[in-house]
N, C-alpha and C positions, 0 to 999 in steps of 0.2 A: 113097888114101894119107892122106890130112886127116882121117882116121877112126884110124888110128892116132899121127899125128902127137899128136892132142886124147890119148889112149890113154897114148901117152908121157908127155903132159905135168901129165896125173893123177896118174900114178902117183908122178913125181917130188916134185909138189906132197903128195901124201900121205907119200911119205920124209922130204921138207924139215920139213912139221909136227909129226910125230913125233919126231926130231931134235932142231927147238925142243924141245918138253915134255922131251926128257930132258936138254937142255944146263940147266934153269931150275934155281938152286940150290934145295935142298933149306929152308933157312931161308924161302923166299919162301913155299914150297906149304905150312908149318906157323901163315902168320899168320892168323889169325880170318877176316878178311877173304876170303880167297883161297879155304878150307876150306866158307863160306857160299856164296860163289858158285862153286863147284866143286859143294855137294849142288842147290845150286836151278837153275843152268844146265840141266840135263839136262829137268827138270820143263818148264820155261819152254818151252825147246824145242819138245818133244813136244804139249804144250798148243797154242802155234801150229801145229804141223804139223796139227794135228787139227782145230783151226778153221777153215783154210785149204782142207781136204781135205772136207770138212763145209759148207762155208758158200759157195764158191766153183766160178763153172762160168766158167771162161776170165777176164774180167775185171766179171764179175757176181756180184751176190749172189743167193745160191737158197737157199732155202726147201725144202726136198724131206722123202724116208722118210729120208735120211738124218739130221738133224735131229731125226728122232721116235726113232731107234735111238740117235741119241747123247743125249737125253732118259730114254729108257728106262736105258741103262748108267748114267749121272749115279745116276738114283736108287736103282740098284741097286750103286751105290758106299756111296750114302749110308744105303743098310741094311745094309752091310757083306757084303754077299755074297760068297761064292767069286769070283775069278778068271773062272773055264768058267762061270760061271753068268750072271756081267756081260755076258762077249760072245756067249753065249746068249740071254739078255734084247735087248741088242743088235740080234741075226740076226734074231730071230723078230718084233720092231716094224718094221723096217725093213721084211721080208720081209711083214708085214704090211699095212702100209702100200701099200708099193709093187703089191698083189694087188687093195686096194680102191681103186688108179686116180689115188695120191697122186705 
């Protein structure tokens, strides 16, 4: 029952914060300000989820394939690759790595 209880109270908190964003006047979401951290929030985000998911085994820091595979994508950002190619580059260092014992 505490399984749905938590279920319900999700869902609600997801209605409630939506709600917010659409009560927020329109004048607020047009200032400079709000429009910069509205495009860079999402980046920021994502960037710590990936360091976190990357770099973190419980309440440790690790060093592993994964680190090489996100080394490998990094640079194959920064030669502007395709997309499928990054997290191809990605799979196959990781997959790499993790084959010779890393």
């Amino acid at each position: 029952m505490n399984t749905w209880i938590a279920i319900g109270a999700t869902a609600i908190g997801c209605y409630v914060v939506k709600l917010a964003g659409l009560l927020v006047p329109a004048g607020v979401l047009e200032r400079p300000v709000v429009r910069r951290l509205a495009a860079l929030l999402p980046v920021a985000l994502l960037a710590a989820l990936t360091a976190q998911q990357t770099f973190a085994d419980g309440h440790t820091l690790v060093l592993d394939a994964r680190a090489a595979g996100l080394a490998a994508a990094a640079v194959a950002v920064v030669l502007r690759a395709p997309f499928l190619l990054v997290v191809a580059a990605a799979v196959v260092v990781t997959a790499g790595v993790r084959a010779l014992g890393g």
